[in-house]
N, C-alpha and C positions, 0 to 999 in steps of 0.2 A: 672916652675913646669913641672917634665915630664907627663907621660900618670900614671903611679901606681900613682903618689899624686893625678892626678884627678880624679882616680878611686877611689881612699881612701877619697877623699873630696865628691864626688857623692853618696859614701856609708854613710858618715856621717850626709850627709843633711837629705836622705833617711830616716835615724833611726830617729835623730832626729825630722824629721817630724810626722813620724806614733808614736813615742814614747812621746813626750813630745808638740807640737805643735799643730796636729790635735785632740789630748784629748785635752786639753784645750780651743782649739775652739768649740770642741764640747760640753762642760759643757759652753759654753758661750751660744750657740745658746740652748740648751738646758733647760737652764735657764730663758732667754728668751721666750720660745716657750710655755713654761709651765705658766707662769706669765702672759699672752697676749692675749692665745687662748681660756680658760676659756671666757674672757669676750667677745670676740668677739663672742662664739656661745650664750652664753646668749643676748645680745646684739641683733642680729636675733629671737630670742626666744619670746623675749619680742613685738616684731612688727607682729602681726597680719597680715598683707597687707602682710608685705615682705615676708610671709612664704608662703603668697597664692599664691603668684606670681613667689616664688621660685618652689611651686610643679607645679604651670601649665607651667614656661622654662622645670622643668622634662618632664611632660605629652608631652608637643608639640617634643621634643626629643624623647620618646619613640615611636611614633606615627607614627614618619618622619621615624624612624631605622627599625622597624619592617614593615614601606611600602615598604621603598626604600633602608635598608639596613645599615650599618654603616656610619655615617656622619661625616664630619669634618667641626663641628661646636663647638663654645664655648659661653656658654650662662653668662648671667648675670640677675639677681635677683633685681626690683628696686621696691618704693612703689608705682609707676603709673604704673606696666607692668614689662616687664623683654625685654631684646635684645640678640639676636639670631646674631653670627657673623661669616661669615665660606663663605665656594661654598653653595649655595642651591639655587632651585629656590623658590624663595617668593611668589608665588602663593602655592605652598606646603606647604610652612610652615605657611601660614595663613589656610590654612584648616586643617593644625595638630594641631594649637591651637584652634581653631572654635573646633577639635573635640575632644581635647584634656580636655577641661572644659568640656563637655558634659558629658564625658566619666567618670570624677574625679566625676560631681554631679552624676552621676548614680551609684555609689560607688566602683567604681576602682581605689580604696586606691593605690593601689599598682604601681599604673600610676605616684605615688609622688615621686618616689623613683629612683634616675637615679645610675647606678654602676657607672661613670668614674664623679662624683658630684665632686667638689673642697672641698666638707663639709668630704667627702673620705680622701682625700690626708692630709686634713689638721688637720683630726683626725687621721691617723700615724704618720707624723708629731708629735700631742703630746702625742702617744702615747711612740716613739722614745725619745722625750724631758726625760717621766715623766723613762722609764725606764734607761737613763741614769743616770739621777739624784737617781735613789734607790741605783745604782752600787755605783756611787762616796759616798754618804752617807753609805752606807752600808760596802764598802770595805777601803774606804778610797781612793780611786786609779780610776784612770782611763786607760784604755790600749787599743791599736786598736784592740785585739780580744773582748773585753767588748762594745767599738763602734760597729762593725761587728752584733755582736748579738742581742744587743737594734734597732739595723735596721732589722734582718732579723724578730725578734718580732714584729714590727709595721708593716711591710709588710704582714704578716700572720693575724694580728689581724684586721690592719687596713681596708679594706675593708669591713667587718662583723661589727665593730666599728662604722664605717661610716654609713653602711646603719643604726644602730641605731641613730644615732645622726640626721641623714635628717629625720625620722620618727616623735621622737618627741621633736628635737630639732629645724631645718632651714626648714621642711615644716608642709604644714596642709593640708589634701586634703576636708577638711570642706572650700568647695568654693560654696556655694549654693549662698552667695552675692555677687559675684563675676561676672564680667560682661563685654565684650571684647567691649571697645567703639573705639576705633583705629587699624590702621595700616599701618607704613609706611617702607619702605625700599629705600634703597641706597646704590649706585655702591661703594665702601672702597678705591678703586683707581678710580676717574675720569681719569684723566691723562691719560692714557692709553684704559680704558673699555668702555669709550662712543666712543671708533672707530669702535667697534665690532657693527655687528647688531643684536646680540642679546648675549649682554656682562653675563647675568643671567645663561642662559644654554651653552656658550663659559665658563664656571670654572672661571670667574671673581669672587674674593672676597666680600661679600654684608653685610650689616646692617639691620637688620631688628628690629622692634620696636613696638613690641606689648603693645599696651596700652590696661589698664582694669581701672575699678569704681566698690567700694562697696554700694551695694544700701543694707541699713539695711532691714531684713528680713521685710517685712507688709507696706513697704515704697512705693512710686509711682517709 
């Protein structure tokens, strides 16, 4: 095959991909993502604990960004607490949660609420899902200028989307029983970070694990 067939094979993969392959993957993920995500935010919705504990990973992240500026951290939301995973020093971040619940019970709602949330991403996400799926039922057809746009719509919406759905779908900043009984952290790489003498402020990766307990309102 000379170089024009492979140029004429290269061109036909090409069409064929954006034309007939990546539309149909995308009504696949699509369909999927619409079918899935529903229950998964309902699913958070219904857990009390977990939304308190998802707004106080917010709080202790807004807390650490606006001390010390943008973090590269990535939290997780559990029913004993939530974990904090990134560079940080763990002395920080235990007094961004210390102040961070303090701050949610003295009613700074707004402390529940993180922009870069995964509850974000994964509400364009099906924001992207549900608009593809109007196109394909609607038009009958799928095309990569119709992909193209169901993403630049879930990019534009999704954020504004998001911060609705962490509000009053995956938090609750009604944390008045709510109550920080632990805290533990760890190096993410031994191997290497317990060489350093002080591997937390050297940019070693860490673990950190905030545990909380709901003591019912009038409870000892």
């Amino acid at each position: 095959m000379g170089l024009l067939g492979l140029v004429l094979l290269a061109a036909l993969i090409f069409v064929l991909g954006n034309l007939v392959i990546l539309p149909l993957l995308s009504a696949a993920w699509s369909l999927a993502g619409a079918l899935t995500a529903p229950g998964q935010f309902l699913s958070i919705a219904a857990n009390r604990r977990l939304r308190q504990n998802h707004a106080l990973e917010h709080a202790t992240l807004n807390v650490l960004e606006r001390r010390l500026g943008p973090q590269r951290l990535a939290g997780l939301a559990r029913p004993d607490g939530f974990i904090l995973r990134g560079l940080a020093d763990p002395e920080a971040v235990r007094l961004a949660a210390a102040e961070g619940l303090a701050r949610l019970k003295a009613g700074e709602s707004h402390l529940a609420v993180h922009d870069r949330c995964g509850t974000s991403i994964a509400t364009a996400n099906f924001v992207t899902s549900v608009a593809l799926l109007v196109v394909l039922l609607g038009l009958g057809r799928l095309s990569l200028a119709n992909v193209v746009l169901a993403m630049v719509l879930a990019n534009l919406s999704g954020p504004f989307l998001g911060r609705l759905c962490q509000r009053f779908l995956t938090t609750t900043p009604d944390v008045g029983d709510l109550y920080i009984v632990g805290f533990e952290c760890r190096v993410a790489e031994p191997g290497w970070g317990a060489l350093l003498v002080d591997p937390f402020l050297a940019g070693v990766p860490v673990v950190c694990l905030v545990r909380t307990v709901s003591v019912p309102r009038g409870g000892g």
